[in-house]
C-alpha angles and dihedrals in degrees: 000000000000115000131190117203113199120195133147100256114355102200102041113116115269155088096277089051096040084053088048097053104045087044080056095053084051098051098045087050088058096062092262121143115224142193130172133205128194139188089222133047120256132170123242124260131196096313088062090214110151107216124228105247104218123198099209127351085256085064082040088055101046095050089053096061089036090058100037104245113181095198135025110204104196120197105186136035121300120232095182128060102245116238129262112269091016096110101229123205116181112179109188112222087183156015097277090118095056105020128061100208087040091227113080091215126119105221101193092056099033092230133106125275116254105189138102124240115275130136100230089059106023075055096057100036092063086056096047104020089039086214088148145017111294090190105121096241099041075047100066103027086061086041089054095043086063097044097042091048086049085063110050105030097065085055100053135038111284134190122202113197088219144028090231090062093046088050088054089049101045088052082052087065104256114137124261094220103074094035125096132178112220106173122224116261139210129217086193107145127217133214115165110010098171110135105251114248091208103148082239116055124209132217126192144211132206136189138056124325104243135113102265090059093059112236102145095054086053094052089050091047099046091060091072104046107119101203111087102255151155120235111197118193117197109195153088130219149126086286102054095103096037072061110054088043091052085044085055102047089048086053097228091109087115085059107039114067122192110215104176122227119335133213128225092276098045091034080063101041091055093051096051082046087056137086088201144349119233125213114186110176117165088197142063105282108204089203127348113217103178090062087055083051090059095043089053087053098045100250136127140242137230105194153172118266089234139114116323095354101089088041076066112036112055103203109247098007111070102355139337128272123225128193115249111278086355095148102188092033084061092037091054098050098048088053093053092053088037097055095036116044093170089070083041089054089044084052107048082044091063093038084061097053089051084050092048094044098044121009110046116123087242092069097036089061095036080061096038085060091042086068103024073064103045128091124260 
């Protein structure tokens, strides 16, 4: 099969291109044959392949009849209607379709959005949520995105990372026939996945530095776990050094270590290292890969109750679920895995056989053909 894969930008660092590249590996391995085109340059990585620079998605179009594609993967929103016998794949990594800022996250309180699309309040919550630009020309561009996605993915085959965010779209008003969720998937490999005795446990947390993923509210959190304890964050991001001062002036900066951002093999190494793994997010998570990491490692997750996370984390089963900026709630938390790692371990357990029944790259692929094969 010849697949084409379209993002703005393949190589750039990032989940969406992480994602890109290890579906690739996949789908090589399978005996495909695969291309990618961009809109912006990006330089190759270990799989070597050039991608095709394209000036506009109707140049993007054309090549691929030309060529003979048998299926265009896109990775971002469409903003041109694909032509007939072209056969047309969008997965939606976020909430563009139904969000005009595209991130479900109102910035001025810090706290998920809870609405659904329409134009009245999505209107008046980027003028008092500030959960998007308010300047007149971001305003309608992003306007025009959701209306104009509202009027092609009904009409081709879409894939949504997450139910939650099937659940969003089809409230929007998109039909539920067309649309598939396909979760994302991990090929991380495990060795030892034995739960560490040290006296101190250490959680972990993974993901950019920046205020949707929640940081700040762990931090705060973490102060007041009782139970003598190492907090690692791996990660980089625009709040990185907002975070080590507010370390400092909570006085835990002798407990919490920033590593940076970490690669596969240290990604891996710091999970098996870990009694759990903590996600956060203060806003709608379409997926969640790093709880499917620590899945594949046998480890456990504290998260937010926000977006795809509780989809994911079952209370109680494979991790514990928090409300949103609920300090003592994540606190608390943190103190009972810290202070049993036999229910961390049970946990983590649970947390493996979820990973191995749904998340594996071997199913992901086996559902992705199911609908590369299916008609429109």
């Amino acid at each position: 099969m010849r697949i084409a894969h379209f993002y703005d930008g393949i190589y750039f660092n990032g989940g969406v291109s992480s994602y890109i590249q290890s579906l690739t590996k996949l789908q090589i391995a399978a005996g495909d044959e695969v291309s990618y085109f961009e809109l912006t340059p990006t330089t190759p990585k270990d799989n070597g392949i050039q991608p095709i620079l394209v000036a506009s998605e109707g140049d993007l179009f054309k090549i691929c009849l030309k060529q003979s594609i048998d299926v265009l993967h896109f990775h971002k929103f469409g903003a041109s209607h694909p032509p007939a016998g072209l056969n047309t794949v969008y997965t939606v990594h976020e909430h563009s379709p139904h969000c005009m800022s595209g991130g479900l996250f109102l910035k001025r309180r810090g706290i998920p959005c809870p609405r659904t699309y329409n134009f009245i309040g999505c209107c008046y919550g980027h003028i008092r949520d500030h959960c998007g630009s308010v300047r007149p020309m971001k305003f309608v561009q992003n306007l025009k995105r959701v209306h104009l996605q509202k009027a092609i993915l009904p009409k081709v085959k879409v894939v949504c990372v997450g139910q939650f965010l099937k659940n969003r779209m089809i409230k929007a008003g998109y039909p539920d026939s067309n649309i598939r969720v396909i979760p994302n998937f991990t090929d991380i490999e495990i060795n030892n996945i034995e739960m560490p005795q040290d006296n101190v446990p250490e959680f972990l947390f993974m993901g950019r530095l920046e205020k949707l993923k929640g940081v700040d509210w762990l931090l705060r959190s973490f102060k007041n776990v009782k139970t003598p304890s190492i907090l690692n964050i791996c990660g980089e991001g625009g709040e990185k050094e907002s975070l080590r001062s507010l370390a400092r002036e909570l006085g835990i900066e002798d407990r919490v270590f920033f590593l940076g951002w970490s690669d596969r093999e240290a990604k891996i190494r710091l999970l098996q290292s870990a009694r759990a793994l903590i996600v956060p997010s203060v806003w709608h998570e379409t997926f969640g890969l790093v709880v499917v990491e620590a899945g594949a490692c046998a480890r456990p997750v504290i998260a937010s109750n926000a977006g795809e996370l509780p989809f994911l984390v079952k209370n109680g089963h494979n991790g514990l679920v928090v409300e949103v900026r609920n300090i003592q709630g994540l606190s608390e938390a943190i103190d009972g895995l810290a202070g049993n790692r036999e229910t961390a371990r049970q946990m983590g357990i649970c947390n493996q056989l979820i990973y191995r029944r749904s998340y594996t790259a071997a199913a992901h692929k086996e559902k992705l053909d199911e609908v590369y094969a299916s008609p429109c």
